[in-house]
C-alpha positions as CSV (number, residue, x, y, z in Angstrom):
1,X,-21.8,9.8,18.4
2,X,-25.5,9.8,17.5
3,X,-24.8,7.0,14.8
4,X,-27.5,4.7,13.2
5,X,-27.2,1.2,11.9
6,X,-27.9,0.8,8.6
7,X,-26.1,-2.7,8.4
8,X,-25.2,-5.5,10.4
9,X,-22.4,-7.8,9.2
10,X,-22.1,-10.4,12.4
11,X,-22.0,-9.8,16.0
12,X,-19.7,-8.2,16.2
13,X,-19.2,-5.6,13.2
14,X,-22.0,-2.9,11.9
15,X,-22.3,-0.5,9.1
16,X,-23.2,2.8,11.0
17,X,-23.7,6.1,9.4
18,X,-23.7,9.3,11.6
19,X,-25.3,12.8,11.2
20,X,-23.1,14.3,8.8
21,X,-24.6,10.8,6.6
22,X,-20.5,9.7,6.9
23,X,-20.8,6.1,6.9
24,X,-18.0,4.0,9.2
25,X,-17.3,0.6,10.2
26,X,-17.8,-0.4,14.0
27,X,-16.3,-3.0,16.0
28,X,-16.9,-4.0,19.5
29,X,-17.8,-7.3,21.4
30,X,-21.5,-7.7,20.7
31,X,-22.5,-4.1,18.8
32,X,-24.9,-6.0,16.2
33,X,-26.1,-8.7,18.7
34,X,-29.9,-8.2,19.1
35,X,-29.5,-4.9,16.6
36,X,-31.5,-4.1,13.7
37,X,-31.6,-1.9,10.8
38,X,-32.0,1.9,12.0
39,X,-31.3,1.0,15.7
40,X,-28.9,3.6,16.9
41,X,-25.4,2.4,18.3
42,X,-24.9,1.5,21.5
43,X,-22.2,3.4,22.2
44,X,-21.6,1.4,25.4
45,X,-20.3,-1.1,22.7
46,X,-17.8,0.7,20.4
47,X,-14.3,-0.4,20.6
48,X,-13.2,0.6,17.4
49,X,-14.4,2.8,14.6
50,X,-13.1,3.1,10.7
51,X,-14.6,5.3,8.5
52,X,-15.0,4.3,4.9
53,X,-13.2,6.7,2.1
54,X,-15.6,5.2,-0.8
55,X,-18.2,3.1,-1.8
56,X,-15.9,0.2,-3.2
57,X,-14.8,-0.5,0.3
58,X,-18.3,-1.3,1.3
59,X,-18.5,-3.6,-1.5
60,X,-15.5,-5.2,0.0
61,X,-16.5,-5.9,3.2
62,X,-19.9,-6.8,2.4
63,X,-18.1,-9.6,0.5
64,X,-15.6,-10.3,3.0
65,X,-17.8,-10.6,5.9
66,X,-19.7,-13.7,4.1
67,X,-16.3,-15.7,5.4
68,X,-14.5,-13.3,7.3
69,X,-14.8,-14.7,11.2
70,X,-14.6,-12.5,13.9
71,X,-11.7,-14.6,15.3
72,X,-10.1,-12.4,11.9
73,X,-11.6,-9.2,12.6
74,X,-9.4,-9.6,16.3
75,X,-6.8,-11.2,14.5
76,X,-6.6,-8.2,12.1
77,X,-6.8,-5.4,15.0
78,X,-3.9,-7.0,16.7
79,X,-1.7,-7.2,14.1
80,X,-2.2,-3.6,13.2
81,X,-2.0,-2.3,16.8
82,X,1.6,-4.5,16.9
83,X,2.8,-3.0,13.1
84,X,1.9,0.2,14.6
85,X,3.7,-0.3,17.7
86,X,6.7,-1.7,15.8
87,X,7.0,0.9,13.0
88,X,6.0,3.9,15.3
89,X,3.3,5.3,12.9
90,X,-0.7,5.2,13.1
91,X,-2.8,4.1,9.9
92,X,-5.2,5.1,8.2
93,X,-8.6,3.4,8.3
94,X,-8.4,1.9,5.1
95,X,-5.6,-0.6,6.1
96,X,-8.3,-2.9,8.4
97,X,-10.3,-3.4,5.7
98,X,-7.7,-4.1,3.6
99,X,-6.0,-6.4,5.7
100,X,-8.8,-8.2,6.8
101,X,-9.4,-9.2,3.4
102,X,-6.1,-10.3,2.7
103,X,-6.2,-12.6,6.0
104,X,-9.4,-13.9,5.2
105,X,-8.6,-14.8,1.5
106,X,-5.2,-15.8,2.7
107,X,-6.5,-18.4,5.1
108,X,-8.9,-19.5,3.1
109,X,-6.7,-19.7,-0.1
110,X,-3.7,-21.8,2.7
111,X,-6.2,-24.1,3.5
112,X,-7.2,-25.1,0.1
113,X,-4.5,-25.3,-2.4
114,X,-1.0,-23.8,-0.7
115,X,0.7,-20.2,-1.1
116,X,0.6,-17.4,-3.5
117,X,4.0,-16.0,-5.2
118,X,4.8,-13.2,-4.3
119,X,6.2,-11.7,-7.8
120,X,7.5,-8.1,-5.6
121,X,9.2,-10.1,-2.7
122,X,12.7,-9.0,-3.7
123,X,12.0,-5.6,-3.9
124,X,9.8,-5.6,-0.8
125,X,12.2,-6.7,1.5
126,X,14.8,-4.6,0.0
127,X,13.0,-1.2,-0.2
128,X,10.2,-1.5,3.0
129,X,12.6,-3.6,6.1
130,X,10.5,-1.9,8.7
131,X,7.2,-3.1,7.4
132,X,8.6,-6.5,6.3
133,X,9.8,-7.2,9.6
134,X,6.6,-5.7,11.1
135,X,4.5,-8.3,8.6
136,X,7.0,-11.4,9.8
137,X,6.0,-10.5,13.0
138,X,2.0,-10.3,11.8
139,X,2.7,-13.9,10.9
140,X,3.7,-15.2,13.7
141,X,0.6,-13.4,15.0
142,X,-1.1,-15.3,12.7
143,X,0.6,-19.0,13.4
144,X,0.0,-18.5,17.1
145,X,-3.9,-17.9,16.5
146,X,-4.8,-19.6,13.7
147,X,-2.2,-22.5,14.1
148,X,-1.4,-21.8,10.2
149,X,2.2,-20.8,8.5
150,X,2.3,-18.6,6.1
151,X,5.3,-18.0,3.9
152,X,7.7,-15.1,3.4
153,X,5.4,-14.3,0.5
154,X,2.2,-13.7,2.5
155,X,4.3,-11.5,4.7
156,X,5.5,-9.4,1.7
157,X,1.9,-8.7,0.9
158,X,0.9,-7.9,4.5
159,X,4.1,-5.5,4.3
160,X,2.5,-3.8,1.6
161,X,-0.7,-3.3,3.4
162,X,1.2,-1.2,6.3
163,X,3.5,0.3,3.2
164,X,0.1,1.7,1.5
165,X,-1.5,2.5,5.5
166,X,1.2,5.1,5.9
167,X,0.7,7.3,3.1
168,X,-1.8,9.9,3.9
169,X,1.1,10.4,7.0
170,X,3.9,10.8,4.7
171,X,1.7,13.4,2.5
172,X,1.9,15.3,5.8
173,X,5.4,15.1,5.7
174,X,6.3,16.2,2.0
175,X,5.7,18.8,0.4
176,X,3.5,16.6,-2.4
177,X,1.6,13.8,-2.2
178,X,4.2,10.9,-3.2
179,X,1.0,9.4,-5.4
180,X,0.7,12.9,-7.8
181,X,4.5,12.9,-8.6
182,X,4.6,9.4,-9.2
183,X,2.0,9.7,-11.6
184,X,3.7,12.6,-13.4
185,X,6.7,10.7,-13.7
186,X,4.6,8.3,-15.4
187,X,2.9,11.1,-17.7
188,X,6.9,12.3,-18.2
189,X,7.7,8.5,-19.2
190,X,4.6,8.1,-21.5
191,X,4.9,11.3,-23.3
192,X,8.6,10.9,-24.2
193,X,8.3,7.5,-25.5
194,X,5.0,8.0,-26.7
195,X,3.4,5.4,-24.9
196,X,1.2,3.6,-22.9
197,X,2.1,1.8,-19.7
198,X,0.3,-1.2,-18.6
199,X,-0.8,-0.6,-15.1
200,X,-2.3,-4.0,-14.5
201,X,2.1,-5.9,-14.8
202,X,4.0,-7.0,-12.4
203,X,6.8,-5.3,-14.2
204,X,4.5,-1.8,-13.5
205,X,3.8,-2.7,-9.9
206,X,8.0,-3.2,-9.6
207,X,8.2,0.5,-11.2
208,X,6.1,2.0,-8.9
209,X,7.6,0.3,-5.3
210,X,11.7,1.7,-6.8
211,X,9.3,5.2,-7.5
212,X,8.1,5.4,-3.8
213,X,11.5,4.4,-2.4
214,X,13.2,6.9,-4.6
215,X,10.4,9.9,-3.2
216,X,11.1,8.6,0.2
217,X,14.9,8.9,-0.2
218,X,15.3,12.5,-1.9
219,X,12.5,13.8,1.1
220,X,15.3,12.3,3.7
221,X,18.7,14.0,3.4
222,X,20.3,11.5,5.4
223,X,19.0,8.7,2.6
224,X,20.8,10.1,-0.3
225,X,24.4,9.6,-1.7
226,X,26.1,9.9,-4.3
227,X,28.9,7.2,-4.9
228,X,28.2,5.8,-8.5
229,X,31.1,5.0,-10.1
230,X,31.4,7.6,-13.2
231,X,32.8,5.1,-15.7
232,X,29.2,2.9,-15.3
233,X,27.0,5.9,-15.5
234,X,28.8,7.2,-18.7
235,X,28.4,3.3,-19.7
236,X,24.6,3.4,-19.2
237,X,24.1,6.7,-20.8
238,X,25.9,6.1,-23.9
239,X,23.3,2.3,-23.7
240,X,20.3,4.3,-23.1
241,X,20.7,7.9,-24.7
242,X,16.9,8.1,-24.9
243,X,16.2,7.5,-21.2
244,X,18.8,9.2,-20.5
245,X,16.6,12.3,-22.1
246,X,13.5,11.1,-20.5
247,X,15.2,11.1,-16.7
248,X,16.1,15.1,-17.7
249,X,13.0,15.8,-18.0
250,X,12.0,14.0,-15.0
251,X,15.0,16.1,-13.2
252,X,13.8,19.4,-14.4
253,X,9.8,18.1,-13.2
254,X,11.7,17.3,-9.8
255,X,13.6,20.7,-9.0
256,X,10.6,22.5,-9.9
257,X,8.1,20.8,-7.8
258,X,9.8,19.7,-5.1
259,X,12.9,21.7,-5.1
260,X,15.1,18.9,-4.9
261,X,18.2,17.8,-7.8
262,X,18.7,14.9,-8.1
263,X,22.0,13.0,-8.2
264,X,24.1,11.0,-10.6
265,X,23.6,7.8,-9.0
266,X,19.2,8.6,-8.5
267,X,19.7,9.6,-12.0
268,X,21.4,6.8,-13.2
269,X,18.8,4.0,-11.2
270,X,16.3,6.1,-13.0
271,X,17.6,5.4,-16.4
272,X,17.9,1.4,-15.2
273,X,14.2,1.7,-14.0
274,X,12.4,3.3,-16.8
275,X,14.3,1.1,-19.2
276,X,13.2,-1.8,-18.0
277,X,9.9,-0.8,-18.1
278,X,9.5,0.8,-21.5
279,X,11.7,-2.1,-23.3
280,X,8.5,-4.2,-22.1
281,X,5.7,-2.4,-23.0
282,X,4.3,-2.8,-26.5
283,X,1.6,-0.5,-26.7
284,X,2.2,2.6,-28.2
285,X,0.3,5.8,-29.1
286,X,-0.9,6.3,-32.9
């Protein structure tokens, strides 16, 4: 590998960077024991590599590491070698340091002053089953470890985690990146209502997990249907004229990027969707 240390987290996890100056994460049963700064790896060590996509995941596990055990750091690789067992996929490297935090904070948080609600669950167990079920199954993981429970909530966020893990693996898969049409819908949305949209709500964060479900289901053929009733589509179209105008445009974006059209009922969730997000927002263009 020819890697060098440039920083040692615990005994168990370094910050290596290699000869193309690529810096990755390395785990492995006493790699930083005895190591300093500029020693080069023992490769004899290595169980595991990651390689970091950006600067801010660094940052992360810098922090992280202050209170991030290594029981965690093996807590956290069996849960994702299980999720990847159970969902039949492999993720990418940003989902360990992802997860670790969220384990670590989750813990911590547990042990201190109870749960945190999940806002999403509903959706999250409605759109992602696999991964739900996968993240159930991380907290049992977790139980039999760590001899804490964690709630349904904790196990939407995890789900989340191997939701977000699979996506440079479903870019292989589509024709477009599920992230760039998402945010041209967005740029569709915006523009018609003349708009902005408040990224940081939970309301925005619901948007986006019906946007990735929808992708996923016009990619599949066997996913999609077409059994709305015609009386409650008319009903929501005469409601929502406007949207109704806004999800055209989104149909004619659709066909001509991704050669798909879409059908009454997408088009009618669609309306439902971007309706309940506009009607929230206040903040509008001058």
């Amino acid at each position: 590998m020819g890697m060098r240390i440039i920083r040692i987290f615990n005994n168990s996890v370094v910050l290596v960077e290699d000869q193309n100056k690529d810096k990755k994460i390395v785990l492995g049963k006493g790699v930083g024991f005895h190591a300093k700064v500029n020693d080069k790896l023992d490769e004899a060590k290595v169980e595991q590599v990651f390689v970091l996509e950006d600067a801010s995941q660094e940052k992360k596990l810098k922090h992280m590491t202050k209170f991030a055990s290594i029981e965690y750091v093996d807590l956290t690789r069996k849960i994702i070698d299980q999720a990847e067992q159970d969902l039949g996929v492999t993720f990418n490297d940003s989902v360990f340091i992802g997860l670790l935090d969220h384990i670590s904070y989750a813990l911590q948080r547990t042990s201190q002053s109870g749960h945190l609600k999940n806002a999403l669950i509903w959706e999250i167990k409605k759109f992602y089953k696999a991964e739900f079920q996968a993240a159930l199954t991380a907290l049992k993981l977790i139980e039999a470890e760590e001899k804490v429970q964690l709630s349904e909530d904790e196990a939407g966020f995890i789900a989340m985690h191997f939701v977000n893990g699979q996506q440079s693996n479903v870019a292989k898969k589509t024709p477009m990146h599920d992230a760039e049409v998402i945010q041209d819908i967005l740029n569709i949305i915006k523009f018609h209502f003349k708009m902005e949209v408040d990224e940081t709500t939970v309301n925005f964060s619901r948007f986006i997990i019906h946007m990735r479900y929808f992708l996923q289901r016009i990619h599949d053929p066997s996913e999609r249907r077409n059994t709305i009733e015609p009386e409650l589509f008319i009903q929501v179209y005469e409601k929502y004229p406007d949207t109704y105008k806004c999800v055209e445009k989104i149909a004619v974006y659709l066909k001509k990027k991704l050669n798909v059209t879409i059908t009454k009922e997408e088009m009618f969730y669609l309306m439902l969707h971007i309706n309940r997000l506009t009607l929230r927002e206040k903040t509008y263009f001058d």
